[in-house]
C-alpha positions as a Markdown table, in Angstrom:
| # | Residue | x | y | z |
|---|---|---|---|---|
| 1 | Unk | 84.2 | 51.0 | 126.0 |
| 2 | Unk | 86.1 | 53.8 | 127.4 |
| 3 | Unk | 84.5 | 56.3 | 129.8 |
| 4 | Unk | 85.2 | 59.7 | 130.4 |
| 5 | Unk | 87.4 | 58.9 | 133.4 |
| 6 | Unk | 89.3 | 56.7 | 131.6 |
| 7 | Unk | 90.2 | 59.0 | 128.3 |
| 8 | Unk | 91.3 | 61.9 | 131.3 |
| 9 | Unk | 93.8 | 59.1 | 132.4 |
| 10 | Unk | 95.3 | 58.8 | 129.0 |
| 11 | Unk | 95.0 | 62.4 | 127.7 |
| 12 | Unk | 97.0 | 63.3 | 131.4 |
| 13 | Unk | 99.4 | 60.6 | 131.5 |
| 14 | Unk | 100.4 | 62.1 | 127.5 |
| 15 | Unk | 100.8 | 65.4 | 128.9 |
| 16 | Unk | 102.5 | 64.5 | 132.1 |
| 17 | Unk | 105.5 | 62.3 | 129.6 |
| 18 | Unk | 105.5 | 65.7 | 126.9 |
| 19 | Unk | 105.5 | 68.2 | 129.8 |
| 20 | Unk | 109.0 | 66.4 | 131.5 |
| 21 | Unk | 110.6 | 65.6 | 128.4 |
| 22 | Unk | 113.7 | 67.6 | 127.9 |
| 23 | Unk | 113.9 | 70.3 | 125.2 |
| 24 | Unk | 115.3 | 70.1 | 122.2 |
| 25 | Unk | 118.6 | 71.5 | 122.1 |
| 26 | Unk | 119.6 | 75.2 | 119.9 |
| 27 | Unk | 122.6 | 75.8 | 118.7 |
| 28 | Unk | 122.0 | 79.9 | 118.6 |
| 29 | Unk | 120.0 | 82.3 | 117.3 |
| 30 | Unk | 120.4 | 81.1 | 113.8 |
| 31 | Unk | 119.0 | 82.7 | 110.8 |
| 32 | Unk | 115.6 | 84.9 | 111.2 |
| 33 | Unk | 112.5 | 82.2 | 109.7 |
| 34 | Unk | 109.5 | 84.9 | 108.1 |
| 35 | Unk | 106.6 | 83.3 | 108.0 |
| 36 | Unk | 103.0 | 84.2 | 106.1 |
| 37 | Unk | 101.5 | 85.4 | 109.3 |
| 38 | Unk | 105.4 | 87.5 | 110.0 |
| 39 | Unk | 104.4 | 89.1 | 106.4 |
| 40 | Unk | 100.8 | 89.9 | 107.3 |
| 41 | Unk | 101.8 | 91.2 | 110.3 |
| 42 | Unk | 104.5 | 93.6 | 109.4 |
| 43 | Unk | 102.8 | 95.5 | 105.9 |
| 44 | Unk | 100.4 | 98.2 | 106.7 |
| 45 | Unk | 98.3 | 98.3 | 103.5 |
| 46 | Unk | 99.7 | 99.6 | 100.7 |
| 47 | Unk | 103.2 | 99.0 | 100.9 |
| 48 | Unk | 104.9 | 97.4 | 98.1 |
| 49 | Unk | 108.2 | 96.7 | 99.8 |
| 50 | Unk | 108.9 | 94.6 | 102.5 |
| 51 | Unk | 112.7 | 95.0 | 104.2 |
| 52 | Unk | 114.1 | 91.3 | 105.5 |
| 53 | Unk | 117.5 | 90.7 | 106.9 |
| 54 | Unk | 120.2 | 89.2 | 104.3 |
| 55 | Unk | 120.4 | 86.1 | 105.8 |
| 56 | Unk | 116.7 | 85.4 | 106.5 |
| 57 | Unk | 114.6 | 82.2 | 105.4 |
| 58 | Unk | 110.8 | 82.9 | 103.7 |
| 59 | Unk | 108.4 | 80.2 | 104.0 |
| 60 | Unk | 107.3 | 79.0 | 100.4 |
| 61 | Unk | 103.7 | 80.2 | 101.5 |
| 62 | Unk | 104.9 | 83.4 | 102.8 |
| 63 | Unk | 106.4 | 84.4 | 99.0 |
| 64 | Unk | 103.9 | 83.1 | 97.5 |
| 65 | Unk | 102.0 | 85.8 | 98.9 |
| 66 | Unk | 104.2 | 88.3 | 98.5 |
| 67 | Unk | 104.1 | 88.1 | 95.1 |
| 68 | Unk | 100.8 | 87.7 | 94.8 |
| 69 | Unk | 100.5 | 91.1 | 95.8 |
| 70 | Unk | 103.1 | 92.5 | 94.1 |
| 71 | Unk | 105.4 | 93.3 | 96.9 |
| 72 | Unk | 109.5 | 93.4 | 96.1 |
| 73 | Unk | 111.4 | 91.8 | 99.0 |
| 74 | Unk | 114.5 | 93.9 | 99.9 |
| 75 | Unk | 117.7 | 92.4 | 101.6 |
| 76 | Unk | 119.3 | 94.3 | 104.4 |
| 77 | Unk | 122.6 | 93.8 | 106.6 |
């Protein structure tokens, strides 16, 4: 049986091999992701539009709710 000392050991050495890993590499900004919670933050209540860049990616979730509520999505440069 493993006792509480033991699980610290394991939960730290974890952290210790996540924590000094190198990060993944970007290749730029890239195109804006909106999430559901990007949504629900940026629509005071009772809008109907929402304005997104052109080029930005909406999380299946995140349109779903949109249209759920009636709201048009409008593309901008």
């Amino acid at each position: 049986m493993l006792t509480r000392n033991d699980v610290l050991d394991i939960v730290l050495k974890r952290l210790k091999a996540l924590l000094s890993a190198p990060a993944p590499a970007r290749s730029g900004p890239g195109r804006p992701f909106i999430s559901e919670y990007d949504v629900k933050k940026s629509l005071a209540h009772g809008e109907r539009e929402l304005r997104l860049p052109k080029d930005a990616i909406i999380s299946p979730l995140a349109l779903d709710g949109l249209a759920l509520q009636r709201i048009r999505i409008v593309r901008v440069s």
